[in-house]
DOROGU-895683 format. One record per residue: y, x, z of N, C-alpha, C in turn; residue number from 1. Coordinates in nm, 2 decimals. Example, Ala and Ser with C-alpha at 12.3 -4.5 7.8 and 13.67 -1.06 7.14 Angstrom:
! DOROGU-895683
     nyy     nxx     nzz    cayy    caxx    cazz     cyy     cxx     czz  num
   -0.57    1.32    0.78   -0.45    1.23    0.78   -0.33    1.32    0.78    1
   -0.22    1.28    0.71   -0.11    1.37    0.71    0.00    1.29    0.79    2
! end
This chain:
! DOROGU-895683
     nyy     nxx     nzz    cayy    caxx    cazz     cyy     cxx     czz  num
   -1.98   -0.67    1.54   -1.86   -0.60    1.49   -1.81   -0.67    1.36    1
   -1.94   -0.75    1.29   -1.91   -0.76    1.15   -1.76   -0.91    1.16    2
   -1.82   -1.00    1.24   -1.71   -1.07    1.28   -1.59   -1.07    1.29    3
   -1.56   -0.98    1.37   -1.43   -0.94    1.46   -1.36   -0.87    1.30    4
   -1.44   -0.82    1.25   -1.34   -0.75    1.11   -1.31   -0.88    1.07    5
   -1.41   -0.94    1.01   -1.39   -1.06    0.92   -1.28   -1.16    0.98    6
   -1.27   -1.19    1.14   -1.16   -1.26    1.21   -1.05   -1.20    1.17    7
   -1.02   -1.07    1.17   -0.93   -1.03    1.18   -0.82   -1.02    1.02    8
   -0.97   -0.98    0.92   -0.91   -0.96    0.77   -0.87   -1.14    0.77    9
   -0.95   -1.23    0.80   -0.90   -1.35    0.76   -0.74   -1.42    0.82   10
   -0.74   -1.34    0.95   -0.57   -1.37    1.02   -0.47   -1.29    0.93   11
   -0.55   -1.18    0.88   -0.41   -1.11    0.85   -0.44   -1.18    0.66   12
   -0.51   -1.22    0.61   -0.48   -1.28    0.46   -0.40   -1.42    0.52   13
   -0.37   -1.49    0.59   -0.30   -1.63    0.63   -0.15   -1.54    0.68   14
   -0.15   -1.45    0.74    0.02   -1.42    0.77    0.04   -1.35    0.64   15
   -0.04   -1.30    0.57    0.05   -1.26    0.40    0.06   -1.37    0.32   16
   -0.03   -1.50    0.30   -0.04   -1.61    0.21    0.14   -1.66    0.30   17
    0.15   -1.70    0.37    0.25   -1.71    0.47    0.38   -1.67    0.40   18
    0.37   -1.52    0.46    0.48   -1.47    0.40    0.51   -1.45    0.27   19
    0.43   -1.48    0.18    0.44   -1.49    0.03    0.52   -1.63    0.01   20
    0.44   -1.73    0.06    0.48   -1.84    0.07    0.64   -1.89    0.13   21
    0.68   -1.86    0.21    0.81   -1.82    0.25    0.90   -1.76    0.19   22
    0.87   -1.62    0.15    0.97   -1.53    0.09    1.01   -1.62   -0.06   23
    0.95   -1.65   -0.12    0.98   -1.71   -0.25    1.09   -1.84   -0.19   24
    1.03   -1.93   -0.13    1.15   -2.02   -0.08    1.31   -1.94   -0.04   25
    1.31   -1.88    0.06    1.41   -1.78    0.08    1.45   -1.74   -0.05   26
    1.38   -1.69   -0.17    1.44   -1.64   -0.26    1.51   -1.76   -0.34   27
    1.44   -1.85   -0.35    1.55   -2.02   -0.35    1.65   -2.02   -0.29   28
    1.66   -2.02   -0.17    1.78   -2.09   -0.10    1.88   -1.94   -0.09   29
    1.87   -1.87   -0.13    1.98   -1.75   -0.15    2.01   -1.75   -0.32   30
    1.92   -1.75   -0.40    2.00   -1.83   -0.52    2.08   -1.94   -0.53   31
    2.04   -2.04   -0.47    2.11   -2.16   -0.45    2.23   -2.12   -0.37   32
    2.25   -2.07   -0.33    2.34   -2.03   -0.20    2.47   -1.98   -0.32   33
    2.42   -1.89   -0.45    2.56   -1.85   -0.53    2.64   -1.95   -0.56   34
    2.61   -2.11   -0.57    2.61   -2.20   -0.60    2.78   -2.26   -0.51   35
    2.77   -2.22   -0.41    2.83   -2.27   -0.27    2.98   -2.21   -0.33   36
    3.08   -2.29   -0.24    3.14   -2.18   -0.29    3.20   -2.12   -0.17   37
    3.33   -2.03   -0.14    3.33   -1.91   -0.03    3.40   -2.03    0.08   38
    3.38   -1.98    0.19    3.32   -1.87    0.29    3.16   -1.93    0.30   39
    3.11   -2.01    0.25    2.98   -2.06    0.27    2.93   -1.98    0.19   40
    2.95   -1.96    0.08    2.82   -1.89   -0.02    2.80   -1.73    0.06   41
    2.90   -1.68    0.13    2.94   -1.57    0.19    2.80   -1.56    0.34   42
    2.88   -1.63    0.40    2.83   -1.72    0.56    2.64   -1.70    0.49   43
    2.56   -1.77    0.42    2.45   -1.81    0.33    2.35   -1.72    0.32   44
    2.46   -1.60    0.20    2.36   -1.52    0.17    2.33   -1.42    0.25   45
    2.43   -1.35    0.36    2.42   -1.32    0.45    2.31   -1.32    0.55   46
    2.30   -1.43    0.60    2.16   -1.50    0.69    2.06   -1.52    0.60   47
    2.07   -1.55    0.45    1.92   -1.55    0.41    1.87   -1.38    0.37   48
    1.97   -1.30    0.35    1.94   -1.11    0.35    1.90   -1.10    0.42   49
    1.94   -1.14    0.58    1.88   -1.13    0.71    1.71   -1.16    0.72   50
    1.73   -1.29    0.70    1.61   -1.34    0.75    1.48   -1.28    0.60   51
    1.53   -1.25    0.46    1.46   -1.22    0.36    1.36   -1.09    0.43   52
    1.48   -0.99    0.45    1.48   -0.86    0.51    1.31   -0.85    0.61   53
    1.37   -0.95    0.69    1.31   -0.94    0.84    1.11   -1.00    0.80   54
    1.17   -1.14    0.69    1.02   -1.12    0.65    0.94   -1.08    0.57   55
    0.99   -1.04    0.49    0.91   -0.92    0.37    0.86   -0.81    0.45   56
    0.93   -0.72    0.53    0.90   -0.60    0.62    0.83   -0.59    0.75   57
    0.86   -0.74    0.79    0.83   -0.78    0.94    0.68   -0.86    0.95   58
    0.65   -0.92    0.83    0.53   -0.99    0.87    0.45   -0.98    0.72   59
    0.55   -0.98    0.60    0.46   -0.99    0.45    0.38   -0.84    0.43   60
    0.47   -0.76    0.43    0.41   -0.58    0.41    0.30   -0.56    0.51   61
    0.31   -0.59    0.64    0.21   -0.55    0.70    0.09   -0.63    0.70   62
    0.13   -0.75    0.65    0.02   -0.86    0.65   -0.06   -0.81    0.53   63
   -0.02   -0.74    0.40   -0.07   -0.73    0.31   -0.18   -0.60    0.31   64
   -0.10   -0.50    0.39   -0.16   -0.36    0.44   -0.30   -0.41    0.50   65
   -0.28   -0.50    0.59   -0.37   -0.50    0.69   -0.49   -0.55    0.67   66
   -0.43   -0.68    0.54   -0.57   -0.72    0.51   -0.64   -0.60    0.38   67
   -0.56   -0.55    0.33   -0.61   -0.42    0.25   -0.72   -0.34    0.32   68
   -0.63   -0.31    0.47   -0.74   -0.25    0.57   -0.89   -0.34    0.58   69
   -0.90   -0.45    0.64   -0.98   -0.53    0.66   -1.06   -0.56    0.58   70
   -1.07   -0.57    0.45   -1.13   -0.66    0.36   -1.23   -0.52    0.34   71
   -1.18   -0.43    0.25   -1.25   -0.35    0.23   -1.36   -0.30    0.32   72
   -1.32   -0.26    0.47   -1.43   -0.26    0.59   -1.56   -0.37    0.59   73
   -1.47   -0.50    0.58   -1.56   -0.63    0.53   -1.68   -0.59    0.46   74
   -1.58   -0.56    0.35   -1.69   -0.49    0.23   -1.86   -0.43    0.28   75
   -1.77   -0.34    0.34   -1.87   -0.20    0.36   -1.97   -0.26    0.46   76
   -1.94   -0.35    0.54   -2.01   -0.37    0.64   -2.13   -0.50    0.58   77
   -2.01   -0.55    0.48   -2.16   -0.65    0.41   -2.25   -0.58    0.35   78
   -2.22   -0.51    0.30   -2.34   -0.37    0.23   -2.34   -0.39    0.04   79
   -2.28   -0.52    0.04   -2.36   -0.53   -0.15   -2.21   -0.60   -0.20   80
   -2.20   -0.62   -0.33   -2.13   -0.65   -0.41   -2.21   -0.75   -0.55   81
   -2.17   -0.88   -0.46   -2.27   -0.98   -0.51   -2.16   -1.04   -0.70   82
   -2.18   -1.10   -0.76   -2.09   -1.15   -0.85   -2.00   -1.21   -0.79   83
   -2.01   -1.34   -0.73   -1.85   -1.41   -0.67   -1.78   -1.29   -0.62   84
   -1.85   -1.19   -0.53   -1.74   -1.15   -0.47   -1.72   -1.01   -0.57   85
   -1.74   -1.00   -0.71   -1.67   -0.90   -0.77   -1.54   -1.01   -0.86   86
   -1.61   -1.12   -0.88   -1.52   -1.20   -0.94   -1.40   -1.23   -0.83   87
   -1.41   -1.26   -0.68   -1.35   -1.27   -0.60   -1.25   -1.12   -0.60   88
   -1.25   -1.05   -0.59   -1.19   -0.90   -0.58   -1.12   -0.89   -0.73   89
   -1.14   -0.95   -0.83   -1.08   -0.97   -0.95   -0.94   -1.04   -0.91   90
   -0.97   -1.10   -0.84   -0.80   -1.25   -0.81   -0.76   -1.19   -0.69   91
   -0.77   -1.10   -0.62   -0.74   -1.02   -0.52   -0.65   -0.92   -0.55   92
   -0.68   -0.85   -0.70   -0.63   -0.77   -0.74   -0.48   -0.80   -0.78   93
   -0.53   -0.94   -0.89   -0.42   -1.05   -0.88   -0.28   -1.07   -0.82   94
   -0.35   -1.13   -0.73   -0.27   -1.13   -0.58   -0.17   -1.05   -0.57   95
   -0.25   -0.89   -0.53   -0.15   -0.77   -0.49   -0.08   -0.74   -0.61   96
   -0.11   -0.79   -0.76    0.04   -0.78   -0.88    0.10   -0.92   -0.83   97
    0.08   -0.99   -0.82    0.18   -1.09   -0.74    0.28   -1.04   -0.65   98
    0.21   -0.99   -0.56    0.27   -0.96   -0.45    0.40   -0.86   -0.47   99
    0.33   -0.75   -0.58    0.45   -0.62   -0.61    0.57   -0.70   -0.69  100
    0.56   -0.84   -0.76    0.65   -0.91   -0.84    0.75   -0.97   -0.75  101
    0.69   -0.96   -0.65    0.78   -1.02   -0.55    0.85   -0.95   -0.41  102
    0.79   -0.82   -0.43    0.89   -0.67   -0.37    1.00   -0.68   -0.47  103
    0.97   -0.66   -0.62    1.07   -0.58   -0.72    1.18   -0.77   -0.69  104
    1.16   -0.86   -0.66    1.28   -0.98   -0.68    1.34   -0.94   -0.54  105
    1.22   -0.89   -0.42    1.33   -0.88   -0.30    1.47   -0.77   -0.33  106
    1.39   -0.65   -0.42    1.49   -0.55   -0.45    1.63   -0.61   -0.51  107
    1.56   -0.70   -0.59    1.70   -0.80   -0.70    1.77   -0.82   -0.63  108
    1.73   -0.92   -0.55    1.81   -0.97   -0.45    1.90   -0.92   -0.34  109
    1.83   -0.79   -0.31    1.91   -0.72   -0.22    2.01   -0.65   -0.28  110
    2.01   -0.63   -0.38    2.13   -0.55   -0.51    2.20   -0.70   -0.54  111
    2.23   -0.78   -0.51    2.27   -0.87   -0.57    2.25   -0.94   -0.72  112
    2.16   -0.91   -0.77    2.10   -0.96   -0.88    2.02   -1.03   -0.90  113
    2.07   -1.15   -0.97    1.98   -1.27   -0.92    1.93   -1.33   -1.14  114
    1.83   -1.27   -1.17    1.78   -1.30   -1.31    1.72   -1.44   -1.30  115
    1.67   -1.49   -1.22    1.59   -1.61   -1.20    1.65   -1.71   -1.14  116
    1.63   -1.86   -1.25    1.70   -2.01   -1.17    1.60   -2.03   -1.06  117
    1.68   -2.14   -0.95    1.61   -2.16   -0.85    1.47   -2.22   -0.93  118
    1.51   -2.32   -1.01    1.40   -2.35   -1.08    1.29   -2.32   -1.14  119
    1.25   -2.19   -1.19    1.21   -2.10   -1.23    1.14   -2.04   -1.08  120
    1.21   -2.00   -0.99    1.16   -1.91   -0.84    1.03   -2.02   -0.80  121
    1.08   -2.18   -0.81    0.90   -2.29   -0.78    0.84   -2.25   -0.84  122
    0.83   -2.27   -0.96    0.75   -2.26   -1.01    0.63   -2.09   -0.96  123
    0.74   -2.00   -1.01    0.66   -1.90   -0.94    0.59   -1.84   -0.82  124
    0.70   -1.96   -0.71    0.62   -1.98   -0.58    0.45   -2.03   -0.58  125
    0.46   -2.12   -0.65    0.32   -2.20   -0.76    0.21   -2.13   -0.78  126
    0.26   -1.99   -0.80    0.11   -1.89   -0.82    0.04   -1.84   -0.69  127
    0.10   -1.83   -0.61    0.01   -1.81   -0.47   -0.05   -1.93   -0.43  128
   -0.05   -2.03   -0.47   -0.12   -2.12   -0.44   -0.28   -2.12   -0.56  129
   -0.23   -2.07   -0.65   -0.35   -2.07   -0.76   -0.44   -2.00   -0.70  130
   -0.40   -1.83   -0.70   -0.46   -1.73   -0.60   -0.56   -1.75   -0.49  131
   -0.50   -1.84   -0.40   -0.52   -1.89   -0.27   -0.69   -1.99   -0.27  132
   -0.62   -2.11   -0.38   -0.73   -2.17   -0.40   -0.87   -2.07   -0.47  133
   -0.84   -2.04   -0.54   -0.94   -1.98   -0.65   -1.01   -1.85   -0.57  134
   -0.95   -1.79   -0.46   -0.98   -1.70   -0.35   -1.09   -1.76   -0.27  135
   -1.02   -1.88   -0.24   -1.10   -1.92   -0.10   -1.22   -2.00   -0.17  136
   -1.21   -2.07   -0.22   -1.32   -2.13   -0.33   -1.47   -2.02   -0.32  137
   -1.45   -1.86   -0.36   -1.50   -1.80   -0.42   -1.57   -1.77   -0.32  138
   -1.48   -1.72   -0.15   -1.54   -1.69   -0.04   -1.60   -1.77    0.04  139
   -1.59   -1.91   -0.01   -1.69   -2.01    0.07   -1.77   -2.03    0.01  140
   -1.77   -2.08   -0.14   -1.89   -2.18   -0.21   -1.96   -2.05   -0.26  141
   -1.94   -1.91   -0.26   -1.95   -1.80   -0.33   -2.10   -1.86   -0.43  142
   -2.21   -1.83   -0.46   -2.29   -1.86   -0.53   -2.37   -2.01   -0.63  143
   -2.30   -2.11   -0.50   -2.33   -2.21   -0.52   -2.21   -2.29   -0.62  144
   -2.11   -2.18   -0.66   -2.03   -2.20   -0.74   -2.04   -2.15   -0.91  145
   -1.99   -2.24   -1.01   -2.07   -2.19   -1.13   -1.94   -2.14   -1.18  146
   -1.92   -2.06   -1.24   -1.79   -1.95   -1.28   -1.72   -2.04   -1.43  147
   -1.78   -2.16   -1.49   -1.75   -2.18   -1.60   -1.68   -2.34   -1.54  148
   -1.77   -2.38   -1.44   -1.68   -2.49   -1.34   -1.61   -2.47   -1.26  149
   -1.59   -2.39   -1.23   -1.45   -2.31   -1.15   -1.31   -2.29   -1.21  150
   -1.41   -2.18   -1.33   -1.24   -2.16   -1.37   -1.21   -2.30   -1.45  151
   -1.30   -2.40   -1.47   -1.25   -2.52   -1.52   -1.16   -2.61   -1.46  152
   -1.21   -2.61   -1.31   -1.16   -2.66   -1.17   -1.01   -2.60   -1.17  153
   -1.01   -2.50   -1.18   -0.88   -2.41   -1.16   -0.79   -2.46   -1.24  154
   -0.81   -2.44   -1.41   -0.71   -2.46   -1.49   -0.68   -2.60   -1.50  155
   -0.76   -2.72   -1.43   -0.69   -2.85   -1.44   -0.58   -2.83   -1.33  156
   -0.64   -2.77   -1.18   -0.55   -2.76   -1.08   -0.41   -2.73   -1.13  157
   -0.44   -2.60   -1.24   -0.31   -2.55   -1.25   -0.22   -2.69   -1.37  158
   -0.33   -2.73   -1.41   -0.21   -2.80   -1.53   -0.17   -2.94   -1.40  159
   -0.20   -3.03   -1.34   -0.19   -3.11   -1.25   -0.04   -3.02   -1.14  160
   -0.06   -2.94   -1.11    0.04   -2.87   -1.03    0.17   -2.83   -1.15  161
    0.15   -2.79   -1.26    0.27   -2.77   -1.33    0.32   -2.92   -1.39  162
    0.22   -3.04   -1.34    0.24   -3.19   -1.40    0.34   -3.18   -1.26  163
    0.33   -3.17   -1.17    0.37   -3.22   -1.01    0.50   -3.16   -1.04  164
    0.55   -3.03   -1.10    0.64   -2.98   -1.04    0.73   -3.07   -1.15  165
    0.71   -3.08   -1.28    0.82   -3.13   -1.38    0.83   -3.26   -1.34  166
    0.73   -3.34   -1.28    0.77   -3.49   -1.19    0.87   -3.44   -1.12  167
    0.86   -3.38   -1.02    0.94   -3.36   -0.88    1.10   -3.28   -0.93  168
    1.11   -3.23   -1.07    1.19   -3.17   -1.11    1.30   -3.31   -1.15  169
    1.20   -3.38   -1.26    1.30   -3.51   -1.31    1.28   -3.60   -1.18  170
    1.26   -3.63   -1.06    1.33   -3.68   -0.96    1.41   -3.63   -0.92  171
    1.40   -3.50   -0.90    1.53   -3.44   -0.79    1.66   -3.45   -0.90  172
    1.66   -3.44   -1.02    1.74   -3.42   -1.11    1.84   -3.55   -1.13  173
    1.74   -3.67   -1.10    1.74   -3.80   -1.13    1.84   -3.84   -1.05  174
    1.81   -3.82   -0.89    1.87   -3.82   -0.76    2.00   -3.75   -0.80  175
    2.02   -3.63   -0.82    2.13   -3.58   -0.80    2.27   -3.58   -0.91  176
    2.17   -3.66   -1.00    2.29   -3.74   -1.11    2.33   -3.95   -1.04  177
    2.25   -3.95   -0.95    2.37   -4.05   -0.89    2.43   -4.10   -0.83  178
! end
């Protein structure tokens, strides 16, 4: 039985990583979209409401529910609460404030209020990847991992990933000035 939980908490953590991963882009291309001007910016935001709508409710909420369901059963069925996995359940916690940061921008958006440049929305797409890594790290190497080379491992990831994005920033910028 212990499996079949574990299959299942791990399908439903990849359709929330997913849909976290998605919704943030969407939340891009519907800011970008004020940019346009009418009947396109109209035509735009329109289909990206739609499609925002359909996956925050349709696949992110329940993906997040379910692995809430799952994980914890996980738990119970492993029986103990080793250190990785209290440190693990720490970035979990994480996660689910991520996650609610990114209900309250659906709400933005659905009210028409848009406080954040597209620019700004990457970057914050950026943190589910931190999460992700530092998550799965924890649940594979769990012990054989040392908590002071980890989070060392982590915070270069993150400085290398915020190096990536300001490259890819002064390209696209570069590009679109000629």
């Amino acid at each position: 039985m212990y499996q079949y939980v574990k299959a299942l908490h791990i399908i439903f953590i990849v359709t929330w990583f997913s849909g976290m991963f998605y919704i943030v882009r969407l939340f891009i291309y519907n800011t970008e979209a004020n940019e346009k001007a009418e009947p396109e910016k109209a035509i735009l935001k329109q289909q990206f409401n739609i499609m925002i709508r359909r996956l925050w409710f349709g696949i992110t909420w329940p993906s997040a529910v379910l692995t809430l369901i799952f994980g914890p059963w996980m738990w119970y069925m492993y029986g103990t609460l080793d250190n990785w996995l209290a440190i693990k359940l720490c970035f979990v916690v994480g996660l689910y404030a991520y996650h609610f940061t990114l209900h309250a921008l659906y709400k933005q958006q659905a009210n028409g209020v848009f406080k954040y440049s597209s620019g700004q929305l990457r970057i914050w797409n950026e943190v589910a990847t931190i999460f992700l890594i530092a998550i799965v790290m924890l649940a594979v190497v769990k012990q054989g991992l040392s908590v002071v080379w980890g989070l060392t491992g982590l915070f270069l990831f993150v400085i290398l990933l915020m190096s990536a994005i300001k490259i890819y920033k002064a390209i696209r910028t570069k590009s679109n000035t000629q």
